[in-house]
C-alpha positions in Angstrom: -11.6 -3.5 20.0 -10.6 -7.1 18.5 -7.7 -7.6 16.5 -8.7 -8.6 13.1 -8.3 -12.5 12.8 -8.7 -15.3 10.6 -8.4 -15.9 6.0 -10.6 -12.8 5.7 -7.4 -11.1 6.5 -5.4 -13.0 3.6 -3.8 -11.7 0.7 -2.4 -14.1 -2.3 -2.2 -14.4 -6.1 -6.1 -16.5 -5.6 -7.3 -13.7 -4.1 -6.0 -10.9 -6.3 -7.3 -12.3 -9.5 -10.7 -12.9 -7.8 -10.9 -9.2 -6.7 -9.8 -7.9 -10.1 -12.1 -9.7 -11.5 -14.9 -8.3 -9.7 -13.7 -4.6 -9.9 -14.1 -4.3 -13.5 -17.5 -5.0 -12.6 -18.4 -2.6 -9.8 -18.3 0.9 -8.6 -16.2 1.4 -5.6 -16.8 3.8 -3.2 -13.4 5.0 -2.6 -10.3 3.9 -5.1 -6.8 4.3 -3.5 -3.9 4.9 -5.6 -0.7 3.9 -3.7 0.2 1.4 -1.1 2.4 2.7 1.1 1.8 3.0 4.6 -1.0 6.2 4.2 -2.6 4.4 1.1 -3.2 1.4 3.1 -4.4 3.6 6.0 -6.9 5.4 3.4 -8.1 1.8 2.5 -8.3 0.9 5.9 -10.3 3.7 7.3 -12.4 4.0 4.4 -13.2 0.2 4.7 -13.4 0.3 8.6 -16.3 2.9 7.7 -17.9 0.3 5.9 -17.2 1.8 2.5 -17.0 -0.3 -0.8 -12.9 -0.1 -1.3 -10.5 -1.1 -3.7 -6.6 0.1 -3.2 -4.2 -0.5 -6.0 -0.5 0.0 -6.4 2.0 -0.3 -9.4 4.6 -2.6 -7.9 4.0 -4.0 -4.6 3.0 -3.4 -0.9 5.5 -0.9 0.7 7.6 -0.7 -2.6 8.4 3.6 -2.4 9.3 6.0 0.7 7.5 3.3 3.4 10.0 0.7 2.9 13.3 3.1 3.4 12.1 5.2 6.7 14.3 5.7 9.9 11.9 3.2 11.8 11.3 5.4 14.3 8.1 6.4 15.8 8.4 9.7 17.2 7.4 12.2 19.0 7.8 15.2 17.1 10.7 16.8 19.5 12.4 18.1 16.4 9.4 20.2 15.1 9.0 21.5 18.9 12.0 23.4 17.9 11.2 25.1 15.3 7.8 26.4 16.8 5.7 23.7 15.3 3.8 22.6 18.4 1.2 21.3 16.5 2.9 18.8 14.4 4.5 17.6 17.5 1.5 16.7 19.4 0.1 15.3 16.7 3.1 13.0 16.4 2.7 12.7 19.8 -0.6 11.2 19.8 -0.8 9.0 16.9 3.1 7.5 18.1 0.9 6.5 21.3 -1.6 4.7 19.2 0.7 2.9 17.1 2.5 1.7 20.9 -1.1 0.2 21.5 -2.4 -0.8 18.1 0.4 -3.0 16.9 3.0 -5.4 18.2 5.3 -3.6 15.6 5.8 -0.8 17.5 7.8 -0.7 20.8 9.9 2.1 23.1 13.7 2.1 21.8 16.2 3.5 24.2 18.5 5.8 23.0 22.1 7.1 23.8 23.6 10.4 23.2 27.1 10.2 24.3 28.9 13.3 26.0 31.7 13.1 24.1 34.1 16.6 23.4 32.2 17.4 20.4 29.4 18.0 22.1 29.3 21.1 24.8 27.8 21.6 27.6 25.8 24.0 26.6 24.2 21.9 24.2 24.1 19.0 26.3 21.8 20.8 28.9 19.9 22.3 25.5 19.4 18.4 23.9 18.1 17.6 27.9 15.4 20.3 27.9 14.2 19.3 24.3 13.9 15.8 25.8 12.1 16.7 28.8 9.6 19.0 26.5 9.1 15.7 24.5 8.0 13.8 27.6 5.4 16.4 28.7 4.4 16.1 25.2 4.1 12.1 25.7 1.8 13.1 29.1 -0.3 15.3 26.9 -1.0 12.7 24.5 -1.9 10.9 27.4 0.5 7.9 26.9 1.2 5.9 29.8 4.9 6.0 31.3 5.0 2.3 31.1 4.9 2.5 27.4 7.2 5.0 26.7 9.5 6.1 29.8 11.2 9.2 30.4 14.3 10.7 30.0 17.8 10.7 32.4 21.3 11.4 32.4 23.8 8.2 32.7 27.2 8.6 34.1 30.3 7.2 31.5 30.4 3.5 32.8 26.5 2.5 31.8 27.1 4.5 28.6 29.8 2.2 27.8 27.7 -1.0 29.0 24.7 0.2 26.2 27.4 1.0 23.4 30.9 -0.7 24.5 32.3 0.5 21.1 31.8 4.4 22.3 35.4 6.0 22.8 35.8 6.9 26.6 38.1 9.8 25.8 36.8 12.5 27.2 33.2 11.0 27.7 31.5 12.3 30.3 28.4 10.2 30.3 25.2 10.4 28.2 21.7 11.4 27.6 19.5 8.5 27.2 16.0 9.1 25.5 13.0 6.8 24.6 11.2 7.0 21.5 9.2 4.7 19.4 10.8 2.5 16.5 9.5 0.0 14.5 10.0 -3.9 14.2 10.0 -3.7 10.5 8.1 -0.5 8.3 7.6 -2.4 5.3 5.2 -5.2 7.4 3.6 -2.5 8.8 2.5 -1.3 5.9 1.3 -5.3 5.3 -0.5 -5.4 8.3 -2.3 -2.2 7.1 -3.2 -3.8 3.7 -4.1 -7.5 5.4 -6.2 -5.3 7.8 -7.9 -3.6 5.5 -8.6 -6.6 3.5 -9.9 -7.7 6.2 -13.0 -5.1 6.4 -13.9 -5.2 3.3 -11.1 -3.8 1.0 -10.3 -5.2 -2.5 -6.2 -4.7 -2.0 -4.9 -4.9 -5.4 -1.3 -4.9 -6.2 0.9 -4.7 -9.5 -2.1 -2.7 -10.8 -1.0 0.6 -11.9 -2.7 3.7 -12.6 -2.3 5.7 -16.6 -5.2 8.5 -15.8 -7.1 9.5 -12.7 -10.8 10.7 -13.3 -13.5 12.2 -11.2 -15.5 8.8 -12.0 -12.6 6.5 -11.5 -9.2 5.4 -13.2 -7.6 3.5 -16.0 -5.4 0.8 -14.5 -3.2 -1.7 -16.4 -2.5 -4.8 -14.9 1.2 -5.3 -15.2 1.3 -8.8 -14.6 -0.6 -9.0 -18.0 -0.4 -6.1 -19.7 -4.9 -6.1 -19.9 -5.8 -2.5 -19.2 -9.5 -2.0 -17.2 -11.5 0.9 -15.8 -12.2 0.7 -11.8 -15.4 3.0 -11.3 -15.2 4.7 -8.0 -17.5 7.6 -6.4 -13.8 9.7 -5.2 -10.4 8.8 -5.8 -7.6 9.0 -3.4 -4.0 9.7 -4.8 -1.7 8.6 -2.2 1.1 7.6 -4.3 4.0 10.1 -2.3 6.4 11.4 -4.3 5.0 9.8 -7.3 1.7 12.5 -6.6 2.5 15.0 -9.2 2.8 12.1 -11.9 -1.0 11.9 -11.6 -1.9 15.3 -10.5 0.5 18.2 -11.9 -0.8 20.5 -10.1 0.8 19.0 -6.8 4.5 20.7 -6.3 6.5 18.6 -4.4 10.1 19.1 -3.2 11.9 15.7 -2.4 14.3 14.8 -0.2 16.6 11.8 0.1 17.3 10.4 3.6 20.0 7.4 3.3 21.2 4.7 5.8 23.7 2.4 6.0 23.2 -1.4 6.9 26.7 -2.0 8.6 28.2 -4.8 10.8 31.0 -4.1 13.5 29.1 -3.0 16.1 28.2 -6.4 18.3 27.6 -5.7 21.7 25.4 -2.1 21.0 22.4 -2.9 23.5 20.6 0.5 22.8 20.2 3.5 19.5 22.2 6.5 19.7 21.5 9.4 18.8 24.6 11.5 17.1 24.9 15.1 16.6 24.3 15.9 13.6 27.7 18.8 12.5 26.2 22.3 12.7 22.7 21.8 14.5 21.4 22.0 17.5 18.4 19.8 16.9 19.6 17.7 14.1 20.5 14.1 14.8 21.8 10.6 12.9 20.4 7.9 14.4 22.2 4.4 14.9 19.6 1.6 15.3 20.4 -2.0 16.0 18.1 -4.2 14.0 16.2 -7.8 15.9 18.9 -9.6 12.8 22.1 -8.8 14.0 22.4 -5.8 11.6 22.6 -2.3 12.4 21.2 0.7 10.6 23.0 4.4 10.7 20.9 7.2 9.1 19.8 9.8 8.0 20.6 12.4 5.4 18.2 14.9 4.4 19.4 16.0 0.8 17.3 17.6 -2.0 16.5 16.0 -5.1 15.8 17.6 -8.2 14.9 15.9 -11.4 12.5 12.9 -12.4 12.0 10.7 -8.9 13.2 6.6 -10.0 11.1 3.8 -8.5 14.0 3.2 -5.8 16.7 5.7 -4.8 20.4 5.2 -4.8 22.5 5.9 -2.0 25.2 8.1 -3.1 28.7 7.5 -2.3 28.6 11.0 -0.5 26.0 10.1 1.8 27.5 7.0 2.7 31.2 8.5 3.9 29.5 10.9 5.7 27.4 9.2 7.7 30.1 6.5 8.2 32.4 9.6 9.1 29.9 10.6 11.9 29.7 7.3 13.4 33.9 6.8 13.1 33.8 10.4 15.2 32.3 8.6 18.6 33.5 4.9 17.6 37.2 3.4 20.0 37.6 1.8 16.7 36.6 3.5 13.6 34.8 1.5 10.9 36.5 0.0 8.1 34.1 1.1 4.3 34.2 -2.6 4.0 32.0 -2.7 7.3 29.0 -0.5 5.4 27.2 -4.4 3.8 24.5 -2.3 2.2 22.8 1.3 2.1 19.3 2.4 1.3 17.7 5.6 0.7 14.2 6.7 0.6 12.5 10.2 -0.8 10.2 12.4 1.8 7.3 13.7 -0.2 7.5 17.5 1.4 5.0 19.8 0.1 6.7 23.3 -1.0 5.1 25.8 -0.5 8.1 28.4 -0.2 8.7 31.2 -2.5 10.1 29.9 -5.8 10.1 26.2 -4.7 13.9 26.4 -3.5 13.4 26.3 0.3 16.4 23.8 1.7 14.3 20.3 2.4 15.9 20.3 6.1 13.9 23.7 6.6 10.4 22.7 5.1 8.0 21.6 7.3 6.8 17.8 7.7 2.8 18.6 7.7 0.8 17.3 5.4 -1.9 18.5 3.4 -4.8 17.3 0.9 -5.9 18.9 -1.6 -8.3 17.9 -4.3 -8.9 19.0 -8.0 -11.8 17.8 -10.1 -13.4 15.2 -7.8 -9.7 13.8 -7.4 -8.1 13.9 -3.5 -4.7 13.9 -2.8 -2.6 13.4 0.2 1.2 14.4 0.4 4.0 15.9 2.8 3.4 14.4 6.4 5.9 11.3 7.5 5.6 7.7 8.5 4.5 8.3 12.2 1.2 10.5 11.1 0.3 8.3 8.5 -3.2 7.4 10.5 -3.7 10.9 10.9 -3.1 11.7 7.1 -5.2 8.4 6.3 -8.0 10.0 7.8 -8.3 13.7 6.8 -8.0 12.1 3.5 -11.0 10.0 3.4 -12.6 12.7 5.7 -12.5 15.0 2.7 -12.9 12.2 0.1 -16.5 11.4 2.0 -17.1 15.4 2.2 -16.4 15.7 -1.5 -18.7 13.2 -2.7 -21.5 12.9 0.2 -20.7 9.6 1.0 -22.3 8.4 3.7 -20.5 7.2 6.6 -19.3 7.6 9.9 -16.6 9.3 11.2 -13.1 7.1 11.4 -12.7 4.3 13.5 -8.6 3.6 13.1 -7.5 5.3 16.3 -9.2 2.4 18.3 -8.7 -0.7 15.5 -5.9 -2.9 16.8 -4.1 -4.1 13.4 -3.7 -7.8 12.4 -1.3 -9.6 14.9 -2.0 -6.9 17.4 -3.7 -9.5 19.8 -2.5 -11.4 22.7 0.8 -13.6 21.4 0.0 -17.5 22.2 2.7 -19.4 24.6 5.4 -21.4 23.9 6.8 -19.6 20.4 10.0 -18.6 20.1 10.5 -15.0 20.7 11.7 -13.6 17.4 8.5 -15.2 16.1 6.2 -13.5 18.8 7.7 -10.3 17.8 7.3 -11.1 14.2 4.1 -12.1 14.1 1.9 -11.3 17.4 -0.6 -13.1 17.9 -0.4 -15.1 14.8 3.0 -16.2 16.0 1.8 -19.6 16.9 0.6 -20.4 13.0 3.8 -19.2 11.6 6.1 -21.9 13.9 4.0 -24.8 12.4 4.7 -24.1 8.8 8.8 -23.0 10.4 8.7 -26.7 12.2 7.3 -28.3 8.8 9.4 -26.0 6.4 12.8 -25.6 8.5 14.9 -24.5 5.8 16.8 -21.4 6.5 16.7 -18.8 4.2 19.1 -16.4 6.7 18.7 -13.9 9.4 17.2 -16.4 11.7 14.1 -16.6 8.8 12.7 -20.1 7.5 11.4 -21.6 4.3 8.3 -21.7 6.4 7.8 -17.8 6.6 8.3 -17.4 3.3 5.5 -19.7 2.6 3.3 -17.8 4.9 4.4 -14.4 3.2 2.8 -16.1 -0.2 -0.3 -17.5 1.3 -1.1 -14.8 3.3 1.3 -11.6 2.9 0.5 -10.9 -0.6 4.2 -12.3 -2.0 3.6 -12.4 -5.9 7.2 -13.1 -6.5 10.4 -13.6 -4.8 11.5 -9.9 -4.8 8.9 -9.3 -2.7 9.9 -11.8 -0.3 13.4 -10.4 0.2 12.9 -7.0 0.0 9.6 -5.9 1.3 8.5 -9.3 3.7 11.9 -9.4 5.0 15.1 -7.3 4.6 17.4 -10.4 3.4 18.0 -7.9 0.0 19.1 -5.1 1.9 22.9 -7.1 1.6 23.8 -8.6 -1.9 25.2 -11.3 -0.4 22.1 -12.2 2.0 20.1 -12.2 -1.1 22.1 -14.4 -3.4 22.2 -17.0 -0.5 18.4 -17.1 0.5 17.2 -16.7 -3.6 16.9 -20.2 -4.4 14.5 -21.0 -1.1 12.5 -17.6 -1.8 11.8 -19.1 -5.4 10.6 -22.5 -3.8 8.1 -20.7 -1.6 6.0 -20.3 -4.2 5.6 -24.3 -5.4 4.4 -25.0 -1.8 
């Protein structure tokens, strides 16, 4: 299939009022409530269908759980070993998909060095899980050129991937291959832009005070004006924010936190880390396309009222910089850790008294509905096609809609196409196949706003990203907020986007 091209695929301020506008006149077939990466994907399929669509969100594009992940695509070795064979081919097959469907997704090699701390025993153990996760890449039938196997390196070539690995008592490494992405917040963009594209009124900084069978009451935060969208079946795919709109939903958050640290020049590949007391538990170190590199990820409960955006706690951060000191030649000053971010996993509990340990519960999702009102939680970044689409499934079941069964699984996503000539690299990665429209505004706005990013992009992120301010530009188009210093530096040309 085509990659979506071309200003139908735009999002800006023009367009937004425009689509408002016309909402408060229509009846949708499908609302969405949330835009993260499954409520795009419900806007998206249901649009792709050729239903009538309009997707709103509170704050932005990406703003909750989306924006925080482990950028990895996997392929569901963990749930292998708890029995959950299911969930693991289905991550599986939709972690193939996303390798075709979008330039955003590409194999990452990873390390586990063979350092003391970690036995034989369960270095053969970690081997067999890996080799159970490449028949499960076979059965999802994804080519080995995409995502190749795994091996065994001897101590030398561990020490060429990650030169800052201790070679005291290393006795080589596993390496591994999953999927990771270039960036999850702009794939959640590329969702909305693609969605837009078929049809989809994409509406952000529109939130939702009451869902109804026949709709909901949204207030407009940029104003304050409060309207009713009519829609045949609303979707509620607003994470762990799902029990604010439907109480019957019992969800049991968890907080995975990762560091944003600088030290580690030289690390050509992610390692995986032993995670103290588990056989199948793993931190994950990831060097990022900017230079930076990200070390996660906790999985801690959280009880109470969930805030807009998690804080990193000062106990997640020494222990994670703790596990990465245990492998390191040179251990890690805390003045190394730049920045931190933590997200909240929207895990369905269903255990007995609600107390189960988040570690333990299990990552499928599931959608329920109550009067005439669908909602989709648990599940995690990799299945969000697959969650997209049982949700609009049911919504189209609920409310004898008619169309056609989904489409997403062979839709290439905006920039998915082939990547013109002659662009620099970081741009082609970027950008795909749009790469080439993205170095004429960096030529004619070469202004550098840090990280190897331009005034130019920025200016593309507000004509056709959906930028309504510059917090969305540092901390959702690109990660310049992650580090306070990144984002005092680049704030001034992010504010001067928008007179362009």
């Amino acid at each position: 299939m085509t990659s979506p091209t071309g200003s139908a695929g735009s999002l800006n301020a023009g367009r937004r009022a425009r689509d408002l506008r016309r909402v408060a006149e229509e009846q949708v077939d499908v609302l969405v409530v949330g835009l993260g990466a499954t409520g795009a994907g419900a806007a998206l399929d249901a649009a792709a269908r050729g239903l009538s669509v309009a997707a709103i969100d509170a704050h932005d594009l990406a703003f909750g759980t989306s924006r925080w992940s482990s950028k990895m695509i996997h392929g569901g070795l963990r749930y292998l070993a708890k029995g959950q064979v299911d969930v693991a081919y289905e991550s599986a097959v939709e972690r193939g998909l996303l390798l075709r469907n979008t330039h955003l997704v590409r194999a990452q090699p990873y390390v586990l060095p063979l350092t003391p701390e970690v036995g034989r025993a369960q270095a053969a153990l970690t081997m067999t899980g890996y080799r159970l996760g490449d028949a499960l890449r076979t059965g999802a039938r994804t080519p080995r050129p995409l995502l190749p196997g795994p091996s065994r390196l001897p101590a030398a070539r561990v020490r060429e991937l990650a030169p800052m690995i201790s070679p005291y008592g290393l006795r080589g490494g596993l390496l591994s291959w999953d999927g990771r992405l270039l960036d999850d917040a702009r794939l959640v963009v590329a969702l909305a832009r693609t969605a837009a594209w078929c049809g989809a009124r994409v509406l952000t900084r529109c939130r939702a005070l009451s869902l109804e069978p026949g709709g909901a009451v949204v207030e407009d935060t940029l104003t304050g004006e409060r309207l009713t969208i009519r829609a045949r079946v609303v979707v509620n795919a607003t994470g762990v924010w799902a029990g604010n709109l439907d109480p019957s939903v019992r969800l049991r958050p968890s907080r995975g936190t990762h560091l944003v640290v600088r030290g580690l020049e030289g690390l050509r590949s992610g390692l995986h880390l032993p995670m103290p007391g588990s056989l199948n538990r793993f931190a994950l170190v990831l060097p990022q396309a900017d230079g930076r590199v990200y070390v996660g990820l906790t999985d801690e409960p959280v009880d109470g009222p969930v805030p807009d955006v998690p804080v990193a706690p000062e106990s997640d951060v020494s222990a994670l910089l703790a596990l990465l000191n245990s492998v390191l030649d040179t251990p890690l000053e805390r003045s190394a850790v730049t920045g931190a971010f933590a997200g909240l996993r929207p895990l369905l509990d269903t255990s007995a008294g609600g107390r189960a340990a988040t570690a333990d519960l299990s990552r499928r999702h599931a959608v329920l509905s109550r009067s005439g009102v669908v909602t989709v939680v648990g599940g995690k970044l990799t299945t969000y096609r697959r969650m997209a689409e049982d949700a609009i499934d049911h919504a189209v079941a609920l409310r004898g809609l008619s169309a056609g069964p989904s489409i997403t699984a062979a839709l290439p996503l905006i920039g998915a196409g082939p990547v013109p000539e002659g662009v620099p690299r970081r741009l082609a990665e970027r950008y795909g196949s749009e790469a080439a429209e993205i170095w004429a505004l960096a030529r004619e706005f070469p202004q550098e706003a840090g990280l190897g990013l331009t005034l130019g992009e920025l200016v593309w992120s507000v004509r056709h990203e959906g930028a309504l301010d510059p917090a969305d530009l540092l901390d959702r188009r690109t990660r310049l907020g992650l580090v306070a210093a990144d984002r005092e530096a680049a704030a001034a040309l992010a504010a001067q986007a928008f007179g362009l």
